[in-house]
C-alpha positions as CSV (number, residue, x, y, z in Angstrom):
1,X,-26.0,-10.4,-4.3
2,X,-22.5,-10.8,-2.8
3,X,-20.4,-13.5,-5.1
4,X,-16.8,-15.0,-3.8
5,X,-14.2,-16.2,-5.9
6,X,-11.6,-18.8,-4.9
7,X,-9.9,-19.3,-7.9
8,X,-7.9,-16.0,-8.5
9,X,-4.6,-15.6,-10.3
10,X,-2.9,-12.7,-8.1
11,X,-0.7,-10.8,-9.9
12,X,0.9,-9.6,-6.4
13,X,1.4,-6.0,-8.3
14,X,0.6,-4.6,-4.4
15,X,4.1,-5.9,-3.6
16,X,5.8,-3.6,-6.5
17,X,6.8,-6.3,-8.6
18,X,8.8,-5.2,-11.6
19,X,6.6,-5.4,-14.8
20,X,9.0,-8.4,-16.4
21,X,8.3,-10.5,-12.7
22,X,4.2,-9.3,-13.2
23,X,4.4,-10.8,-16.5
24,X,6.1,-13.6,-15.7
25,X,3.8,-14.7,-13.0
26,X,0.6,-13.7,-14.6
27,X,1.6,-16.0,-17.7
28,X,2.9,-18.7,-15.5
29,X,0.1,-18.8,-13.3
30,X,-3.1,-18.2,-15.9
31,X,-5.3,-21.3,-17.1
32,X,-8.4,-21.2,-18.5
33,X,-11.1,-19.7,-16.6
34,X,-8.7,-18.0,-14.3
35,X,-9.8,-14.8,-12.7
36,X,-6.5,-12.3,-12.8
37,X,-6.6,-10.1,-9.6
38,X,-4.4,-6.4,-10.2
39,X,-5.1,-3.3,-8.4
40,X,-5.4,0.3,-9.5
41,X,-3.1,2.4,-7.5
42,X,0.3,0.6,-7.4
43,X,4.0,1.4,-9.0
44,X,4.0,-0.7,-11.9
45,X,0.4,-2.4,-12.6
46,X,-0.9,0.6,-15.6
47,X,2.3,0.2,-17.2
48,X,2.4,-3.7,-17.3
49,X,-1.6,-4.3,-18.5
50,X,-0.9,-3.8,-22.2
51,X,2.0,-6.4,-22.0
52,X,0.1,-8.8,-19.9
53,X,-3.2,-8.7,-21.7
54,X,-1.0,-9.2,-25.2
55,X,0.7,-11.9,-24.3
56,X,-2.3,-13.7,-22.9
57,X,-4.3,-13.3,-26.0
58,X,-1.6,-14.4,-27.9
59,X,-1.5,-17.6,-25.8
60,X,-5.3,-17.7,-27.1
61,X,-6.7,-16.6,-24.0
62,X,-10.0,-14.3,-24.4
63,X,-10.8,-11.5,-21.8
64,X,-13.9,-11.2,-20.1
65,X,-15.5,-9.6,-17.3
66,X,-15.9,-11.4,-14.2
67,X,-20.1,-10.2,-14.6
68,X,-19.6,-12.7,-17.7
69,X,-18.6,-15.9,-15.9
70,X,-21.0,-15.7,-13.3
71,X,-24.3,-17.7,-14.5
72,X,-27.7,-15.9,-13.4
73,X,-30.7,-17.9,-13.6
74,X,-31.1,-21.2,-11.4
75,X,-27.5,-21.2,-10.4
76,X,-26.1,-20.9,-6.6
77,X,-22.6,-20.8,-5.0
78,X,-22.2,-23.6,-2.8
79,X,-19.5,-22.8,-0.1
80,X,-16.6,-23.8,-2.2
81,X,-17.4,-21.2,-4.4
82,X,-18.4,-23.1,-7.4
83,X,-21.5,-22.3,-9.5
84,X,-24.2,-25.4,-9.6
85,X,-27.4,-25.3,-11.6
86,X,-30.6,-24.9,-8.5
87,X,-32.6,-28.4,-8.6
């Protein structure tokens, strides 16, 4: 099953952003239930996620895996990507 997810935070790490402008965007830019987008092979991201991911759980935020927020049984993604229980 293929999911899509509309609601992403992107960190835009892919355009090298230092790690104080990362931070400052991810914090400026999360609510809750936002989905934080980074990728693995660019200049700065490794080195920012320990800052990022402190600072958001000290902002109360709790860290979950994406496999988390996605409800199983009876639910469907309508196009707009939201989850609604199958009648």
């Amino acid at each position: 099953m293929i999911f899509t997810f509309i609601c992403i935070n992107d960190s835009l790490d892919w355009k090298d952003l230092t790690k104080e402008e990362m931070l400052e965007r991810v914090l400026k830019k999360t609510k809750p239930g936002s989905i934080l987008l980074f990728h693995n092979s660019t200049k700065y991201t490794s080195s920012s996620l320990p800052d990022i991911i402190k600072a958001l759980k000290a902002k109360n935020f709790e860290l979950v895996k994406v496999s988390e927020l996605i409800y199983k049984d009876n639910y469907i993604v309508d196009p707009n990507g939201v989850q609604k229980q199958n009648k």
